[in-house]
C-alpha positions in Angstrom: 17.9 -27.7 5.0 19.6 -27.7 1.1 23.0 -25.8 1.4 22.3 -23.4 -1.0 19.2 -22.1 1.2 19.4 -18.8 2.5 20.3 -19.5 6.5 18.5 -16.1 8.2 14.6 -16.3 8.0 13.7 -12.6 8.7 9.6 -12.1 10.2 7.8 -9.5 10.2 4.2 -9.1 12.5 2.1 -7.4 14.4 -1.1 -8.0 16.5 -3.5 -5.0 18.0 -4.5 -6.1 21.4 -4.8 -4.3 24.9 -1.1 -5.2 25.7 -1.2 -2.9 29.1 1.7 -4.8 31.0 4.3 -3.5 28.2 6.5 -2.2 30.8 6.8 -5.6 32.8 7.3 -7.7 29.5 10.0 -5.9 27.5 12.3 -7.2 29.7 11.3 -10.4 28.9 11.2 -10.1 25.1 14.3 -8.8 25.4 15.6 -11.5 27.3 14.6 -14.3 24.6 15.8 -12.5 22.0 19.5 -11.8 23.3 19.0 -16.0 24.2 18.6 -17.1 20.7 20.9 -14.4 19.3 18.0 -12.5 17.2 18.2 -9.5 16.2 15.5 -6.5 14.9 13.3 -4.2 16.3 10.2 -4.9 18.8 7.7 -2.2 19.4 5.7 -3.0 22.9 2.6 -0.2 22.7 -1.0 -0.3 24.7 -2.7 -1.2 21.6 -0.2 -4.3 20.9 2.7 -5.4 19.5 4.7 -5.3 16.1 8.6 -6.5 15.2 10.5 -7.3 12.5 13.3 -9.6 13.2 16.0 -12.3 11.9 17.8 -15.2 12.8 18.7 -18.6 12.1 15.7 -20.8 11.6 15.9 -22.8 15.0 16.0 -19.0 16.4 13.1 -17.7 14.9 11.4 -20.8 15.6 12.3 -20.7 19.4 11.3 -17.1 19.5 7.6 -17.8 17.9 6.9 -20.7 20.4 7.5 -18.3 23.4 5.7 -15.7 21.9 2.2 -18.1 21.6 3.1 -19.2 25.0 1.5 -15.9 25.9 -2.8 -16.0 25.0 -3.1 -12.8 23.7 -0.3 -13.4 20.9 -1.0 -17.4 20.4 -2.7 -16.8 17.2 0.1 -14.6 15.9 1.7 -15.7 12.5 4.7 -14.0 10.3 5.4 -13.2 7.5 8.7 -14.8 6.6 11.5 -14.4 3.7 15.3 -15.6 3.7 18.8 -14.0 3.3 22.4 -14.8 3.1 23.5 -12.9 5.9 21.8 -11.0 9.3 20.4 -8.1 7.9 19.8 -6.0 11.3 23.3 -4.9 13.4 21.1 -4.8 16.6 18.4 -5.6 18.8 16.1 -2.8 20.0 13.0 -3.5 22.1 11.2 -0.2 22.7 8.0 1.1 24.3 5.9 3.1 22.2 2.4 4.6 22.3 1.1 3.2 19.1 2.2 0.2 16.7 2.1 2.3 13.7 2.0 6.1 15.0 -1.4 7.7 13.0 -2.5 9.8 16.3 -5.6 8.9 16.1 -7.3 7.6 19.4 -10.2 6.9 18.5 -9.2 4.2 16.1 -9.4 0.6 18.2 -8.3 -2.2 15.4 -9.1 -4.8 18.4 -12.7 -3.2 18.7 -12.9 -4.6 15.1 -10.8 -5.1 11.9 -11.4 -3.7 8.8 -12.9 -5.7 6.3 -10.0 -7.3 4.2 -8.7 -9.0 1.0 -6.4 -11.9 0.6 -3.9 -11.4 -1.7 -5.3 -13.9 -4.2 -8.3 -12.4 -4.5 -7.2 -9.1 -4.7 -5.0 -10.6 -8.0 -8.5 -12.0 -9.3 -10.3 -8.7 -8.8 -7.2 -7.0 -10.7 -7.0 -9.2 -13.4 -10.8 -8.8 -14.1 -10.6 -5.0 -13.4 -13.4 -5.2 -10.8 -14.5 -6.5 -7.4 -17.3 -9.0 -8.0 -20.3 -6.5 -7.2 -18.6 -5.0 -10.9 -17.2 -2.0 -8.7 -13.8 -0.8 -10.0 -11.2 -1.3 -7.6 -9.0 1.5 -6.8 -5.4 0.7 -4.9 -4.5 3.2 -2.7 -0.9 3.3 -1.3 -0.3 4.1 2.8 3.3 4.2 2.8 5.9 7.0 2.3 6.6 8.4 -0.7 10.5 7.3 -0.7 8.9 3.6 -0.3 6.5 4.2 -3.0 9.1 5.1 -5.4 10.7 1.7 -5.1 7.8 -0.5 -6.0 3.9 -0.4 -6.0 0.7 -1.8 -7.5 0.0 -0.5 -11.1 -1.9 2.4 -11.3 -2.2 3.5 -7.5 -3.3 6.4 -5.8 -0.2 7.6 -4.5 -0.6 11.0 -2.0 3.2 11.5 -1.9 2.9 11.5 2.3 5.9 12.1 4.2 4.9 10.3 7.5 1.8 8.3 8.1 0.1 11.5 10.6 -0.8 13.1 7.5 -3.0 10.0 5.6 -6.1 11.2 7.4 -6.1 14.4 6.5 -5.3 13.7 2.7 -7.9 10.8 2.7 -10.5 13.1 3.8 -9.7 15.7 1.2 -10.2 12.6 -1.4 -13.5 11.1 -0.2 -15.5 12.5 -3.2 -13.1 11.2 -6.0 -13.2 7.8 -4.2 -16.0 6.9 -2.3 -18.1 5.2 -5.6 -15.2 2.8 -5.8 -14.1 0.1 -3.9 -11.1 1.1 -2.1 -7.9 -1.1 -1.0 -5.5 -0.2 0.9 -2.0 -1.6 1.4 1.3 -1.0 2.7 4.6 -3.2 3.4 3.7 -5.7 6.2 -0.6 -4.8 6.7 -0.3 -2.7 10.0 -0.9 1.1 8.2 -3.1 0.1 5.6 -5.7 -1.7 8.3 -5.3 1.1 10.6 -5.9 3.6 7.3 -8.5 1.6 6.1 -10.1 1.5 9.9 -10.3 5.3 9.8 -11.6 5.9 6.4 -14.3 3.8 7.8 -15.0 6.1 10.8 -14.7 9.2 8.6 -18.2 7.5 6.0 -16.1 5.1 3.2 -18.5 2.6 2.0 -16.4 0.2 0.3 -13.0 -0.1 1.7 -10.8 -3.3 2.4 -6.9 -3.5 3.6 -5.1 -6.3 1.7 -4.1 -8.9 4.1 -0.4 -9.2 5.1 0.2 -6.3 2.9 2.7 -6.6 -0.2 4.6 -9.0 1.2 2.1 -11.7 1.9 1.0 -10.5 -1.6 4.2 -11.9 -3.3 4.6 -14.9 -1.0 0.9 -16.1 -2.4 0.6 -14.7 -5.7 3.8 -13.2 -6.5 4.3 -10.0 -8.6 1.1 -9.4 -11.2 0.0 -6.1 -11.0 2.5 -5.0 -9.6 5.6 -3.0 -10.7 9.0 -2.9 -8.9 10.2 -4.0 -5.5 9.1 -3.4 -2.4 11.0 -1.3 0.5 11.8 -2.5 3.7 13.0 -1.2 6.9 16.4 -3.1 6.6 19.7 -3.5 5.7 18.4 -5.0 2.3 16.3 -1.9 1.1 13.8 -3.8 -0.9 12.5 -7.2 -1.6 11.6 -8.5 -5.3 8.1 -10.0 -5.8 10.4 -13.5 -4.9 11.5 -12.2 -1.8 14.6 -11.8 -2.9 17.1 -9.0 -1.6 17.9 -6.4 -4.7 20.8 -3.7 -5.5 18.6 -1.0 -4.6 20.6 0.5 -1.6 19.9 3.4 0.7 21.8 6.7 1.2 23.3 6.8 4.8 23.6 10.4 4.4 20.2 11.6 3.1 17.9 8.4 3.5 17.4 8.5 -0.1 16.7 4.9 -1.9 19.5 4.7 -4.5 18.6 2.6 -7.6 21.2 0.2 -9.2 21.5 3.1 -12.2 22.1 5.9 -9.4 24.8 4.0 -8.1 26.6 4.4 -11.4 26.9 8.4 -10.5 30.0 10.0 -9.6 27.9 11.7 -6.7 27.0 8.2 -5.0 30.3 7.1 -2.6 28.8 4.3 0.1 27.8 5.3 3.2 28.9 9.3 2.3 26.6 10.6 -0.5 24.5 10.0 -3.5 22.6 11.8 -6.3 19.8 12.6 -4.0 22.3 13.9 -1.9 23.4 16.3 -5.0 20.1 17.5 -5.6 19.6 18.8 -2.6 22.3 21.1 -2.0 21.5 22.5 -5.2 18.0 23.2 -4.8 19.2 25.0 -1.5 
């Protein structure tokens, strides 16, 4: 490896998969882990797995072989970017009820994906403004609103949601404006946008796809056309440019808030204390 390569390789994946045994494994996946020194979070639910973790590459490496050792997860691949330093503090390995919580039972991604778009066809359809039945595409976001604000594709629908429980609902209200188009959805990493898209199957969308491996696979493979900003992730290096490269963007230990580079320049933003966000808030209380 060149010395001036980033030495943590940070993953992030998840599978959906009867995974009914969770109980009896975490031990085990927590077991490798503290082995090879990794650190992140695993979520172990009924309807399969999804983590996001970092290490060095022999680590991560180690980790990935056990993890195909096991047949339902052998066909498992991450999606992988680099950093200077360990960007988690600790390891958690947690049981959970769902992957992505949506509460939505009836949605079974292992019954059957989604129909879905790699990310360089998605950048072909954008650059021609069309899919290639001539059907506009519309780009509809599944994250939060705070992870919205740091980065998305040009002109997406954006429904400002809080938490992910309340995309059915706002996709539902939406089904008129949308259903002549064809509809993609995304998110960081792929797991909210196939379970959104999924759903706004069940609930009579005609034309919807999820974009494979979500924004990040997207800048890995095509990088950042059509696309403005960075892209939030759930560590201690906020947000990824369309390189995969950690930015200045920060967030607000006190609030949650993502602090740009120019909101760090405010008297109101001390690390790890308060920000502008911060600010706002006690004012508009």
């Amino acid at each position: 490896m060149p010395s001036n390569t980033p030495p943590y390789v940070n993953i992030s994946t998840y599978k959906f998969i009867t995974f009914n045994d969770t109980a009896e494994k975490r031990p085990e996946f927590l077991a490798i882990c503290q082995q090879l020194n990794l650190k992140g979070t695993i979520l172990l639910t009924p309807e399969g797995i999804n983590l996001f973790l970092a290490g060095l590459r022999h680590e991560i490496d180690g980790f990935m072989d056990w993890l195909h050792t096991d047949p339902r997860f052998s066909d498992v691949v991450a999606k992988e970017s680099l950093s200077d330093t360990q960007p988690f503090t600790k390891l958690l390995v947690k049981l959970k009820a769902e992957t992505i919580t949506m509460r939505m039972p009836l949605i079974r991604p292992e019954d059957g994906r989604a129909p879905f778009v790699t990310p360089p066809t998605l950048k072909r359809w954008l650059d021609q403004g069309h899919d290639d039945s001539g059907r506009p595409v519309v780009m509809v976001d599944t994250r939060n609103d705070f992870e919205v604000d740091v980065g998305s594709f040009d002109h997406t629908v954006d429904f400002r949601i809080k938490k992910f429980t309340e995309f059915p609902a706002v996709i539902a209200a939406n089904k008129e404006a949308l259903n002549d188009k064809t509809v993609v959805t995304f998110c960081t990493g792929g797991i909210r946008c196939e379970k959104a898209a999924i759903h706004m199957q069940n609930v009579g969308y005609e034309n919807v796809y999820q974009l494979e491996g979500g924004i990040l696979k997207y800048f890995e493979e095509v990088g950042g056309a059509h696309y403005h900003g960075d892209c939030f992730v759930f560590d201690y290096r906020t947000a990824l440019n369309p390189q995969l490269e950690a930015t200045d963007t920060e967030q607000c230990y006190a609030c949650r808030a993502v602090v740009t580079p120019r909101e760090q320049l405010s008297p109101y933003y001390i690390p790890g204390k308060s920000c502008p966000h911060c600010k706002k808030q006690l004012i508009e209380a």
